[in-house]
C-alpha positions in Angstrom: 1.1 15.3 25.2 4.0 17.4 24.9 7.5 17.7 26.3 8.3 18.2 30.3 11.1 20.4 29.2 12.0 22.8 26.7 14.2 21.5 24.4 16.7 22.8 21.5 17.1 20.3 18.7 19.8 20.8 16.6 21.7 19.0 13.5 25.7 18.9 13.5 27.7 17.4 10.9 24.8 14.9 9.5 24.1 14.0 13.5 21.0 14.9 15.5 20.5 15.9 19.2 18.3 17.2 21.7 19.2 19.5 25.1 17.2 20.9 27.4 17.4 24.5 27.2 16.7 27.9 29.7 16.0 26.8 33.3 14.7 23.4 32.1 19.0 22.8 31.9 18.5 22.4 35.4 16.2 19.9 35.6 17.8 17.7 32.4 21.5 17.7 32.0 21.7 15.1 29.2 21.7 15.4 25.7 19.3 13.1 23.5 21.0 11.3 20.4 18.6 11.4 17.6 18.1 10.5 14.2 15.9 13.0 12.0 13.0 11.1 12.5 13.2 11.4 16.0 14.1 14.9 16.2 10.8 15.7 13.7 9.3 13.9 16.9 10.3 15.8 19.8 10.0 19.2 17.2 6.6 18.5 17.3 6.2 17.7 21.1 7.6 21.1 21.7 3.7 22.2 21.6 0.9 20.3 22.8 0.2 17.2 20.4 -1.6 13.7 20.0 0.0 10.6 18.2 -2.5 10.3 15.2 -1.4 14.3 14.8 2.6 13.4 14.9 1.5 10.2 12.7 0.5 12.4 10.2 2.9 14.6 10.0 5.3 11.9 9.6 3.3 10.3 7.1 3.5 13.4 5.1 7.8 13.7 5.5 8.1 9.9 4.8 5.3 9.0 2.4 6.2 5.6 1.1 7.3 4.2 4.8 4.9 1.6 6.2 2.5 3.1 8.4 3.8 -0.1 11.0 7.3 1.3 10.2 6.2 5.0 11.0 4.4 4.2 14.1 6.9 2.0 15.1 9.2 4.5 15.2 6.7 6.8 17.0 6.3 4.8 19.7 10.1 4.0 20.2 10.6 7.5 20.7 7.6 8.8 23.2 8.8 5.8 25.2 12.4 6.8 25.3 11.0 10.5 26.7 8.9 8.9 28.8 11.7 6.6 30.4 13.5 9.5 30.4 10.9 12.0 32.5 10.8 14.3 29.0 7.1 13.7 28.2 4.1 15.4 29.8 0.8 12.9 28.7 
C-alpha cells in the first residue's frame, strides 16, 4: 500500500499536518490534522509499504506502547486515508 497522492507533512508549533503537494494539489485540496504518530504513518506510506512493516517501525519509535495500542492506532489512520481516497492498497 502506499499513498494516492504525494503528500508534504510538516510540524508547526507542536501541531502536525499533511497536504497534498505538486499536481496531486489538484486532486486533494484538504489538509490532514495529525498527531506524530500519524504523521510517522503517512511518512512511511509515501513509498510503497505493508502494515507488519509500518508496525514495526512504530514499535521501534514507541517501544513500551501495547502492540493493541500501536496497531490500534495504525488502523485508525489507513482507514482515515482510505475514507478519504489517500491510500492506494
Amino acid at each position: 500500500m502506499k499513498l494516492a497522492v504525494e503528500m508534504a507533512v510538516m510540524e508547526m508549533d507542536g501541531e502536525w499536518s499533511a497536504v497534498a503537494v505538486g499536481e496531486d494539489s489538484a486532486n486533494f485540496h484538504g489538509m490532514l490534522q495529525l498527531n506524530e504518530s500519524a504523521a510517522d504513518i503517512v511518512r512511511l506510506l509515501a513509498e510503497e509499504t505493508t502494515p507488519e512493516a509500518i508496525m514495526a517501525e512504530m514499535k521501534k519509535k514507541y517501544p513500551d506502547a501495547a502492540d493493541d495500542e500501536i496497531g490500534n492506532g495504525i488502523a485508525d489512520v489507513l482507514n482515515k486515508l482510505n475514507r478519504e481516497g489517500l491510500l492506494k492498497e
